[in-house]
C-alpha positions as semicolon CSV with decimal commas, in nm:
position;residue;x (nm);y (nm);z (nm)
1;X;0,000;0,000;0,000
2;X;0,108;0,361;-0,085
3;X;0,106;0,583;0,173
4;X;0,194;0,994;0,138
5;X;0,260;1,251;0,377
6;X;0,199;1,628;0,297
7;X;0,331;1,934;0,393
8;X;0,362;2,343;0,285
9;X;0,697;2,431;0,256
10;X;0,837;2,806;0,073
11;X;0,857;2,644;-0,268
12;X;0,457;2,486;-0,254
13;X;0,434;2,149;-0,144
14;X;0,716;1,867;-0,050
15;X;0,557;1,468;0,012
16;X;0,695;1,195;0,126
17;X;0,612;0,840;-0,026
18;X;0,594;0,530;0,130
19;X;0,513;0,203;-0,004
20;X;0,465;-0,105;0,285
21;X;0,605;0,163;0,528
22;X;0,928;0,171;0,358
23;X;1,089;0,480;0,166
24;X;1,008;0,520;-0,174
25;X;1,033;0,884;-0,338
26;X;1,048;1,289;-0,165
27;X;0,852;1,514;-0,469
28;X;0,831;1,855;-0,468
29;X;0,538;2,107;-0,648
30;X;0,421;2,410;-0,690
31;X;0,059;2,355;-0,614
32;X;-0,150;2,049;-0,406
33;X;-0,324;1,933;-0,730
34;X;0,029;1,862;-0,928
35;X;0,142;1,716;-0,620
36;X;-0,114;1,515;-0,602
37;X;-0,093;1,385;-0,968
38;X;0,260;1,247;-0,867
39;X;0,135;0,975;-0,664
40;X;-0,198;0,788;-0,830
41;X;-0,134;0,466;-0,658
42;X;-0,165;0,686;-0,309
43;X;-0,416;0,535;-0,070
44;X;-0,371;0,784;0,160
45;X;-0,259;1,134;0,238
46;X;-0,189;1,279;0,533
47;X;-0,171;1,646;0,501
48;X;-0,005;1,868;0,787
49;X;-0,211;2,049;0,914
50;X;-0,160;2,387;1,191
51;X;-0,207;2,268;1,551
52;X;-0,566;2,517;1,707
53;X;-0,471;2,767;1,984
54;X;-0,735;2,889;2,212
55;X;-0,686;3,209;2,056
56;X;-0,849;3,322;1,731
57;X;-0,531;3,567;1,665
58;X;-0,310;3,259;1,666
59;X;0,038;3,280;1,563
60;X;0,210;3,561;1,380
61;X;0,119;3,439;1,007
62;X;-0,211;3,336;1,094
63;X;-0,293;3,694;1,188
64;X;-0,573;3,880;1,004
65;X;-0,595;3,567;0,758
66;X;-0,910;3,389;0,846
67;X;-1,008;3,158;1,177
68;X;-1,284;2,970;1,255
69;X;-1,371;2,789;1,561
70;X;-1,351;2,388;1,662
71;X;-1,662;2,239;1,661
72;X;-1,597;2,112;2,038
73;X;-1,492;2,489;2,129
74;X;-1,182;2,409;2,232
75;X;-0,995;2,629;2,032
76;X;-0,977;2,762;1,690
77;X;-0,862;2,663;1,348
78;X;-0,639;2,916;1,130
79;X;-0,550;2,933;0,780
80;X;-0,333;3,149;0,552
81;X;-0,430;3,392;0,325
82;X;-0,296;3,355;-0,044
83;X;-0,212;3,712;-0,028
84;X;0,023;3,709;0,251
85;X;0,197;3,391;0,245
86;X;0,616;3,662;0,307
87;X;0,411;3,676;0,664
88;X;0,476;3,332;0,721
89;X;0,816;3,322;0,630
């Protein structure tokens, strides 16, 4: 089974591809979707995701961006604008 694991990074989006838990391939894109077309055989993909705060302001990058909160209110959920992605850097 292929297995991939997702994160943002400066240059778009770096994965990490495992096959029966072993090593396979590291790819590199500029968007999700071309990531994404890398790996058909995936079965799953684990994307990265920002930890919530208790605090709608959230960290530095997160700031003025958009927030929403948890369903269970314990905290909130932040995400990045497209238009100020040098905030985060």
């Amino acid at each position: 089974m292929t297995v991939v694991g997702v994160d943002a990074c400066r240059r778009g989006w770096v994965a990490v591809e495992l096959v029966e838990g072993a090593f396979v391939a590291a790819h590199l894109a500029a968007s999700f979707a071309e990531l994404i077309e890398r790996v058909p055989d995936a079965a799953a993909v684990a994307v990265d995701m920002p930890a919530a705060t208790g605090s709608p302001s959230g960290r530095r990058c997160f700031g003025g961006c958009g927030s929403v909160p948890l369903a269970n209110g314990t905290g909130w959920w932040r995400y990045r604008c497209k238009e100020s992605p040098a905030r985060c850097r």
